[in-house]
C-alpha positions in Angstrom: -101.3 5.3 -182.0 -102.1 5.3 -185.7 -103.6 1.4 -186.9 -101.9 0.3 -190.2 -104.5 -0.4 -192.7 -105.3 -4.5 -194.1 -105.6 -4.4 -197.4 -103.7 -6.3 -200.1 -101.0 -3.9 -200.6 -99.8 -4.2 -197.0 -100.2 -8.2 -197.4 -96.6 -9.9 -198.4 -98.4 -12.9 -200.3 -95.3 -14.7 -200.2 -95.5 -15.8 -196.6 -98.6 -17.8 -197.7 -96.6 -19.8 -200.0 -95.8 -23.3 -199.0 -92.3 -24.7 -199.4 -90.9 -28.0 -200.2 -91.0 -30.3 -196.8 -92.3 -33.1 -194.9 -96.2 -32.1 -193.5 -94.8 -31.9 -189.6 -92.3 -28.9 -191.0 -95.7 -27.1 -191.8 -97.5 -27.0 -188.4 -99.9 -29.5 -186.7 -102.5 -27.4 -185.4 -104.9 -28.9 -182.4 -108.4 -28.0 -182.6 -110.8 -29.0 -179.2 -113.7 -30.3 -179.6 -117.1 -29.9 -178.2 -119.4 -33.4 -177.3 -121.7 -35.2 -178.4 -124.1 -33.0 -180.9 -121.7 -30.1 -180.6 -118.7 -30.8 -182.9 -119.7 -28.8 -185.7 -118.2 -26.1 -185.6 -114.4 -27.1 -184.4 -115.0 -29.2 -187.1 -115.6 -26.1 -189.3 -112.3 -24.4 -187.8 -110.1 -28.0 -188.1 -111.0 -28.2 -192.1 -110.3 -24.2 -192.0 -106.8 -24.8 -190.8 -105.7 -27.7 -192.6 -106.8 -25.7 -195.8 -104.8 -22.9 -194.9 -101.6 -24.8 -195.1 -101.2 -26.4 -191.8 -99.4 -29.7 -191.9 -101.9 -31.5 -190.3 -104.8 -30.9 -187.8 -105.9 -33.0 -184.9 -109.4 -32.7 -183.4 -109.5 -33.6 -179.8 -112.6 -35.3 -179.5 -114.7 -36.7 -176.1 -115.0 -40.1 -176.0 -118.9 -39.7 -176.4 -118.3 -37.7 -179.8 -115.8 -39.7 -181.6 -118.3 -42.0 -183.6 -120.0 -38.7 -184.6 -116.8 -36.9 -185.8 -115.5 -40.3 -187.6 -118.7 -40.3 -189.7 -117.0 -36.7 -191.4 -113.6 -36.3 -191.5 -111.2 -37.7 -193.9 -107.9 -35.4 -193.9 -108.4 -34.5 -190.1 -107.2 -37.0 -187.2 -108.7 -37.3 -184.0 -107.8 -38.2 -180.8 -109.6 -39.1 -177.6 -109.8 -36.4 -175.2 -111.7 -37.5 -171.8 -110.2 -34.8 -169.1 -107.6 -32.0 -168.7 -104.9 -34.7 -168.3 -105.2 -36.3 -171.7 -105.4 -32.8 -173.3 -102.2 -31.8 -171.4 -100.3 -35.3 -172.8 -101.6 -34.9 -176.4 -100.4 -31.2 -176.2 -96.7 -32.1 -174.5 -95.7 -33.3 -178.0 -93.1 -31.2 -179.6 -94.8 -31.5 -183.1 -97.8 -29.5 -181.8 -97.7 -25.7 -183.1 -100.9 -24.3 -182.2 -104.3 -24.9 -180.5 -107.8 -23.7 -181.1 -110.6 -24.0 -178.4 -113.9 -22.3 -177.8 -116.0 -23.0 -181.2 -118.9 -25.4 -179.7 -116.8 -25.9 -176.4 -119.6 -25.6 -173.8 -119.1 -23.8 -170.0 -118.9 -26.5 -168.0 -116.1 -26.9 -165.4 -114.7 -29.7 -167.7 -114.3 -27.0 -170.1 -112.4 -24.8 -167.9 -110.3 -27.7 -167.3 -109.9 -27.6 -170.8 -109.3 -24.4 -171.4 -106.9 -24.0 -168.2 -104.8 -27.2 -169.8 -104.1 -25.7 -173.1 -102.8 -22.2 -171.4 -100.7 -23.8 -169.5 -99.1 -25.9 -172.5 -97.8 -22.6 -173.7 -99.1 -23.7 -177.4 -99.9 -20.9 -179.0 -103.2 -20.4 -179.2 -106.5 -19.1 -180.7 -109.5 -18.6 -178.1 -112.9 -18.0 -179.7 -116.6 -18.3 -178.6 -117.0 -20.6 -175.4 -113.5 -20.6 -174.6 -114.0 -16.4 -174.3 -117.4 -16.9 -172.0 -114.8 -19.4 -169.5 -112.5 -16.6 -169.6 -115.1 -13.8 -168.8 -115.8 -15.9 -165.5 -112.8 -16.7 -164.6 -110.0 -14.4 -163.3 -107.2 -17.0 -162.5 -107.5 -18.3 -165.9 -106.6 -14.8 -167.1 -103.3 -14.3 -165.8 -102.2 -17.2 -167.8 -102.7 -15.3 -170.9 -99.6 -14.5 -173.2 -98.9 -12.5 -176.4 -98.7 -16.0 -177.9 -102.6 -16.2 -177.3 -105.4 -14.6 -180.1 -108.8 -13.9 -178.8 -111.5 -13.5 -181.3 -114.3 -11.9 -179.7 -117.6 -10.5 -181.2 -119.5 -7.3 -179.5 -120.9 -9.5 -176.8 -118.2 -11.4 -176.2 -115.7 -8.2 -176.0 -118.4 -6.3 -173.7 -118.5 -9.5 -171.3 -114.8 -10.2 -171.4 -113.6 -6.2 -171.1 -116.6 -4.5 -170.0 -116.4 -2.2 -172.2 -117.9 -1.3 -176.1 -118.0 1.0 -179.3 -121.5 2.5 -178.1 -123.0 4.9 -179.8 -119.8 6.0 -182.0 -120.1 8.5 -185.0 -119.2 6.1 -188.3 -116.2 8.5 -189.6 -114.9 7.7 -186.0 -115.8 4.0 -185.3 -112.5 3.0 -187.0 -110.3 4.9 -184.6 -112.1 4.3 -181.7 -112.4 0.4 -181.8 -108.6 0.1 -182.3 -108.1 2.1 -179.5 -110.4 0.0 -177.7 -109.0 -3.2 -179.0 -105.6 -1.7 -178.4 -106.5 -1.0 -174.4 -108.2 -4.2 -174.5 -104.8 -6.3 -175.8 -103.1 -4.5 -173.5 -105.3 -5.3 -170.1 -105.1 -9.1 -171.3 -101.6 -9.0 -172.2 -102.6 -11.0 -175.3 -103.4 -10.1 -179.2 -107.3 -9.3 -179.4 -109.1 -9.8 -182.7 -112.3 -7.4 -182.0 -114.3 -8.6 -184.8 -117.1 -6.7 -187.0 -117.4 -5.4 -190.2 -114.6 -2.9 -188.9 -111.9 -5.5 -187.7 -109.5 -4.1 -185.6 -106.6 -6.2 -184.1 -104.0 -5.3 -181.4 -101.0 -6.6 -179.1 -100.1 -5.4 -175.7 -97.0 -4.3 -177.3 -98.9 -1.3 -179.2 -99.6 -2.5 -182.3 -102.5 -2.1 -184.1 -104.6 -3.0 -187.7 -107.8 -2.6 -188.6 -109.4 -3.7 -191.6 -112.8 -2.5 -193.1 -114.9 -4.6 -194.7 -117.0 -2.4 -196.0 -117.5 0.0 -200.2 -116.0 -2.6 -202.5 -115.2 -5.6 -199.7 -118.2 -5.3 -197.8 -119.3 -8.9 -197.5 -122.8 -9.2 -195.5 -123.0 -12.8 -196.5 -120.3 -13.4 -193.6 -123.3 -12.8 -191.2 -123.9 -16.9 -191.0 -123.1 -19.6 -188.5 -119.7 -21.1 -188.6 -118.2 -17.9 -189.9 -116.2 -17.3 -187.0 -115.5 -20.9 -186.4 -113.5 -20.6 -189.4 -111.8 -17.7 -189.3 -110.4 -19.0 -185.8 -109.7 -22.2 -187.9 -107.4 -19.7 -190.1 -105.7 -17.9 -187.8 -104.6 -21.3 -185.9 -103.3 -22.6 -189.2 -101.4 -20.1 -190.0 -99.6 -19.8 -186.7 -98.9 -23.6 -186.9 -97.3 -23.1 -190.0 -94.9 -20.6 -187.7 -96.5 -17.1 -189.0 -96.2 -14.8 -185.5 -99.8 -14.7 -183.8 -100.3 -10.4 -184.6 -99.3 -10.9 -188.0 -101.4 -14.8 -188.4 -104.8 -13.0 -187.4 -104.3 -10.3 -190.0 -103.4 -12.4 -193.1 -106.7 -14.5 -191.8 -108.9 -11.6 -191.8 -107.8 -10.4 -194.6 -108.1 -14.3 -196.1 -111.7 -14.4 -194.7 -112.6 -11.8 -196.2 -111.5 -12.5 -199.8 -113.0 -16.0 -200.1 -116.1 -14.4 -199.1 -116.4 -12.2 -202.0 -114.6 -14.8 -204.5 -117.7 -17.2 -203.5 -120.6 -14.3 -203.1 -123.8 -14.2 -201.9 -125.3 -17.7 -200.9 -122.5 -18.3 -198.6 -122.7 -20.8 -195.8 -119.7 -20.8 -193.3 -118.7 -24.3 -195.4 -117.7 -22.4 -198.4 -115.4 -20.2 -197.1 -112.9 -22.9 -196.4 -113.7 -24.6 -199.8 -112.7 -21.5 -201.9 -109.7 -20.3 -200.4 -108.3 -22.4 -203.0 -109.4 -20.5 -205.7 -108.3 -17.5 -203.5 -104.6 -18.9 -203.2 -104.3 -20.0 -206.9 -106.0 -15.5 -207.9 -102.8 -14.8 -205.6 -100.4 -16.9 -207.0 -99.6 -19.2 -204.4 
């Protein structure tokens, strides 16, 4: 197994390109929301997606939590999500492309309920924080995993989830070693694993595997700051609404992540990021 390399040569910019069409023919991306107090950060990964490209972006929001998401979005809908049963009817419409749950979630059996609803929509999906601690505790939930599903877990998340890390790894072989871990990771899950760090790596249980480095010339420490992640998982669901394949979605949003980071520079709050990907699209020639 030898990881192909993200880096802008590998990148075909034209699949970012958007072409003429009606917003629905670009994606509608679902992004669930924590409650009351806790709707930050899907907030964070909702704005991420719809400024990626996707159509449009729903939050689905608990009734306690709608005033409180109202007060700041514009662009984004909402709708009222109480239980697992209206999740599963806003998600049984055809026009939805992809889901992301987990930033701000919370653990609670409601959530699993959640969590367990959008898995068995067969949207694909993009799991992240929360959603990832659910999954660690929860075996049945598991096995309704798919290669249409991303995880995007940290070091802590990917040692709960897989029991397993990099340890103590010499740095000329950290590379090689993650994506092998991420790669017998993907495969255990049968779903695409996005193991991040400064050394990304990203695999699918059908054997592929990419790893990008963030690090010489795109090293980015500024990334280190809430939200971050929120948004990145924002991306990656955007980009798979907009009907870019799940492997191929999480790379383009690494690489995307990674690049509006450095366009902005140091001072960067997890808000930015989504705010100059525009200047990032327009440097590429979208």
């Amino acid at each position: 197994m030898k990881p192909s390399r993200i880096v802008r040569e590998t990148l075909d910019i034209a699949l970012l390109n958007k072409r003429q069409g009606h917003k629905y023919e670009h994606g509608h991306a679902v992004v669930v929301s924590g409650g009351s107090g806790r709707t930050g950060a899907s907030r964070l990964a909702a704005r991420a997606a719809l400024r990626i490209g996707a159509g449009a972006v729903t939050l689905a929001v608990p009734p306690a939590a709608q005033l409180e998401v109202s007060m700041h979005i514009t662009a984004l809908m909402q709708q009222r999500v109480s239980d697992a049963d209206s999740l599963h009817g806003i998600l049984s419409d055809d026009r939805i492309s992809s889901v992301c749950i987990g930033p701000a979630l919370g653990v609670a059996a409601l959530q699993g309920e959640l969590l367990q609803a959008v898995l068995e929509s067969k949207k694909p999906c993009v799991l992240d924080a929360d959603a990832l601690t659910i999954l660690a505790r929860n075996e049945p939930l598991k096995k309704l995993l798919g290669p249409h599903c991303v995880l995007t877990p940290h070091a802590g998340e990917f040692q709960r989830l897989f029991g397993r890390g990099t340890g103590d790894v010499p740095a000329a072989d950290a590379s090689d070693r993650k994506a092998q871990m991420c790669l017998a990771s993907a495969q255990t899950a049968g779903a695409i694993v996005l193991y991040k760090g400064a050394i990304t790596a990203i695999a699918d249980p059908g054997g592929r595997v990419a790893v990008h480095h963030a690090s010489g010339k795109r090293a980015a420490p500024w990334l280190a700051t809430a939200g971050a992640g929120d948004v990145l998982a924002g991306m990656i669901a955007g980009l798979i609404a907009r009907g870019i394949e799940p492997f191929v979605a999480a790379q383009y949003a690494t690489w995307l992540h990674v690049e509006a980071a450095l366009s902005f520079g140091p001072g960067l709050i997890a808000e930015d990021l989504t705010e100059e990907l525009p200047r990032v699209f327009r440097e590429l020639g979208c």
